[in-house]
C-alpha positions in Angstrom: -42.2 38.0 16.7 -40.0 38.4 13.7 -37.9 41.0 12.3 -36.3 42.0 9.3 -32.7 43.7 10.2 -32.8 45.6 6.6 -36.0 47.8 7.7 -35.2 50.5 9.6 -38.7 50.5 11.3 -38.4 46.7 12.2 -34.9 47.3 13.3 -36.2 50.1 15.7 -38.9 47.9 16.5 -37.0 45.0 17.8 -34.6 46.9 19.7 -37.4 48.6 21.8 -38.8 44.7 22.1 -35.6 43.0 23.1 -35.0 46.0 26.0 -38.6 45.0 27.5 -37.7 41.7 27.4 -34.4 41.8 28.8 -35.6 44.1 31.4 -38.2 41.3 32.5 -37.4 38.9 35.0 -38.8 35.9 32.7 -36.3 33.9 30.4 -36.9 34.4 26.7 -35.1 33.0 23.8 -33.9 34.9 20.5 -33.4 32.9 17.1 -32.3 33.5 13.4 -34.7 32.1 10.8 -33.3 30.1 7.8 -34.6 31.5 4.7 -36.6 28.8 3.6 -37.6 28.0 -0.2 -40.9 29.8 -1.0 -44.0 28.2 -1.5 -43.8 29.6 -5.1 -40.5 27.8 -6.0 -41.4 24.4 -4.7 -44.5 24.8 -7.1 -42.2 25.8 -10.1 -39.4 22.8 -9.0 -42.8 20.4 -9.0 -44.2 21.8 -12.0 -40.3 21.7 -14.0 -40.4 17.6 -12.5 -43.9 17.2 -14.0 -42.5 18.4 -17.3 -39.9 16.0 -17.2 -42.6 13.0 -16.0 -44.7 14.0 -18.9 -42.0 14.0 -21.4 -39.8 10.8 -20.0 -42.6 8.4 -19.2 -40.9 8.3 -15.5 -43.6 8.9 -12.8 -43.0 12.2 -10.7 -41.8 10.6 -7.9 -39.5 8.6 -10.4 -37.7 11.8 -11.9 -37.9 13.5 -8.4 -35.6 10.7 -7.5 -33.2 10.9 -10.7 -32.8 14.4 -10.3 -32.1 14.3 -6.3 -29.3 11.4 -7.0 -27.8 12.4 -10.2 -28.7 15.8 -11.5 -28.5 17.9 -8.1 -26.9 15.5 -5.6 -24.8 17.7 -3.9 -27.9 19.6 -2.9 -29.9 17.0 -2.0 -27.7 14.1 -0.6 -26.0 13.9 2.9 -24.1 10.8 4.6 -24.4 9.7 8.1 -21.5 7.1 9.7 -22.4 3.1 9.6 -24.6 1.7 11.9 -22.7 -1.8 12.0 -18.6 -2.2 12.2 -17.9 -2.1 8.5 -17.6 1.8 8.8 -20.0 2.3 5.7 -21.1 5.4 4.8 -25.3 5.5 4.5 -26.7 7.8 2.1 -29.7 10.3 2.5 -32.1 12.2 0.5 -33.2 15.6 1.4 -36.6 17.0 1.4 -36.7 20.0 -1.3 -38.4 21.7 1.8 -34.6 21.4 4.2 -33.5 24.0 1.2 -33.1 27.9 1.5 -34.5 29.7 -1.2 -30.6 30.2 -3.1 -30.0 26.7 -3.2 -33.5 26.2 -4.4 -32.5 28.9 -7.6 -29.4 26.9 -8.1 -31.2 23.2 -8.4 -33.8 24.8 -10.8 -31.0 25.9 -12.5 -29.2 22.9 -13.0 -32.3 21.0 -13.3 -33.1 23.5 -16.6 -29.5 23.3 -17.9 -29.5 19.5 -17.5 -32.9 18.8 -19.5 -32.3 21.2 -22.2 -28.3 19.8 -22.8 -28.7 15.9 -21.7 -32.4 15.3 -22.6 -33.2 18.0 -25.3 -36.2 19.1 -23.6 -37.2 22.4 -22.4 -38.3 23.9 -19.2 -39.6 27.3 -19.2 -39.4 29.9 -17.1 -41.4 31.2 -14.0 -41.9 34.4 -16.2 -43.2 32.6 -19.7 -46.6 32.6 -20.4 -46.5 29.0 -21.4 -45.8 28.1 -17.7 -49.7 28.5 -16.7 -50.5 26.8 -19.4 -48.5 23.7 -19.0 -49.6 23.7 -15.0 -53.3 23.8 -16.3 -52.4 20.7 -18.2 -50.0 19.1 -15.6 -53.2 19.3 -12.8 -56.1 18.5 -16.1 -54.3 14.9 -16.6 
């Protein structure tokens, strides 16, 4: 079952269900949940990169690549240690979907600041009316 802490009734809630539980003779277990991106900003970060494929020429997966290794790398890379004896650092991409919805705000972010100043091209907002519009076209093509 999940819980939110900040609702009073949930709060009530889960006390009354942990106390069952705990008063049980079965072993349970109790986790926190990572906030996850929402479904709704992994459609606005694919819609921004489908923007960028349009006006580039670069194919999605293409730009989705540029922007995880240059534009938002510290979100989206991570090492692991060398598999051999040279010590050599490997390098990883991350899914956008290993990303909590704040980090997800702050690559759309830099992704938006870095078209408009580097490329001249702008991405709109979740809130413009020109965004359905350009998804209409993105999916049409």
């Amino acid at each position: 079952m999940k819980y939110n802490p900040t609702r009073p009734d949930d709060r009530r809630k889960s006390v009354v269900y942990f106390s069952r539980l705990n008063a049980g003779d079965k072993p349970f277990e109790m986790r926190l949940i990572d906030p996850k991106r929402s479904s709704q900003q992994n459609r606005y970060f694919h819609l921004l990169l489908g923007v960028l494929s349009k006006e580039t020429g670069y194919t999605l997966s293409e730009i989705k690549t540029i922007v995880k290794r240059t534009v938002c790398n510290e979100m989206f890379i991570y090492r692991k240690p060398s598999l051999d004896k040279e010590g050599v650092e490997n390098l990883f991409l991350k899914s956008s979907a290993d990303l909590d919805s704040k980090q997800m705000t702050e690559v759309v972010d830099t992704l938006r600041h870095w078209s408009s100043e580097t490329l001249g091209i702008y991405l709109p907002l979740p809130d413009e009316d020109n965004w359905l519009q350009l998804e209409n076209e993105l999916e049409n093509e």
